[in-house]
C-alpha positions as CSV (number, residue, x, y, z in Angstrom):
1,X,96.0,101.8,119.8
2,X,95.6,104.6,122.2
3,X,99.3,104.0,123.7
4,X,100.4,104.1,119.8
5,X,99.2,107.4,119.3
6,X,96.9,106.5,117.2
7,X,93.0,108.0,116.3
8,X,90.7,105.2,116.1
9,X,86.7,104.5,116.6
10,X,85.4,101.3,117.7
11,X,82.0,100.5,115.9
12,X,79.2,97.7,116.6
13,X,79.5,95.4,112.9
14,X,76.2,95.4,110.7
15,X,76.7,91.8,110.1
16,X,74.5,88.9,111.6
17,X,75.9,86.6,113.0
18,X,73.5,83.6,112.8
19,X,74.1,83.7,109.4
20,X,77.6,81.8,109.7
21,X,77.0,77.6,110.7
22,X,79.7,77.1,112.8
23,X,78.7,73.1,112.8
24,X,81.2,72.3,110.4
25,X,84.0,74.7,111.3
26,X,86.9,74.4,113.8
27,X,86.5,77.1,116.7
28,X,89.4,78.8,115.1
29,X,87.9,79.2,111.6
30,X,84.5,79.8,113.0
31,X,86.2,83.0,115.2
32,X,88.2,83.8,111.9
33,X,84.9,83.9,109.5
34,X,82.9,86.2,112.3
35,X,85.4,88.6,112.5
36,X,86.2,88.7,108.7
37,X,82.7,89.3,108.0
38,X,82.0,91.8,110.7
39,X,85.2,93.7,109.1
40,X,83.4,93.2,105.7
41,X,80.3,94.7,106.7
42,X,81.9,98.0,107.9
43,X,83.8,98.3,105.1
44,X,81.3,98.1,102.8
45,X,79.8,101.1,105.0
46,X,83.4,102.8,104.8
47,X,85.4,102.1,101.9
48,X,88.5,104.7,102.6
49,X,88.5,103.2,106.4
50,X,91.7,100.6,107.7
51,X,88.7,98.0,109.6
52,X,89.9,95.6,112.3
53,X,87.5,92.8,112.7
54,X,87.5,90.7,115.8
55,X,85.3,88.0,117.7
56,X,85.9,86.1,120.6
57,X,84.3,82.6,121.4
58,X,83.9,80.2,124.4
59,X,85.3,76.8,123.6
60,X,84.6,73.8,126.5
61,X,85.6,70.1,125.6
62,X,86.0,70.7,121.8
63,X,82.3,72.5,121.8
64,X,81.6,76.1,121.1
């Protein structure tokens, strides 16, 4: 975003985590729902702001 040109602030998410049972989610959705509801969380913090959630997970043999 820097190489854009663009103004941006990263911040740590409010949301916890252990809150989401990845048992019966694909790794993909799992990663999806985290980073949707870390996104969520700041946006309830800062309505007005554009929020980019992420998350990155470890998948080995089909196991998170």
């Amino acid at each position: 975003m820097n190489l854009a040109g663009l103004d941006f602030e990263s911040a740590p998410s409010c949301f916890d985590e252990s809150l989401i049972d990845g048992k019966n989610l694909t790794p993909r959705r799992y990663a999806q729902t985290l980073a949707f509801e870390k996104a969520r969380c700041l946006v309830s913090l800062e309505p007005a702001a554009v929020v980019i959630g992420a998350d990155t997970i470890v998948v080995c043999e089909g196991r998170v």
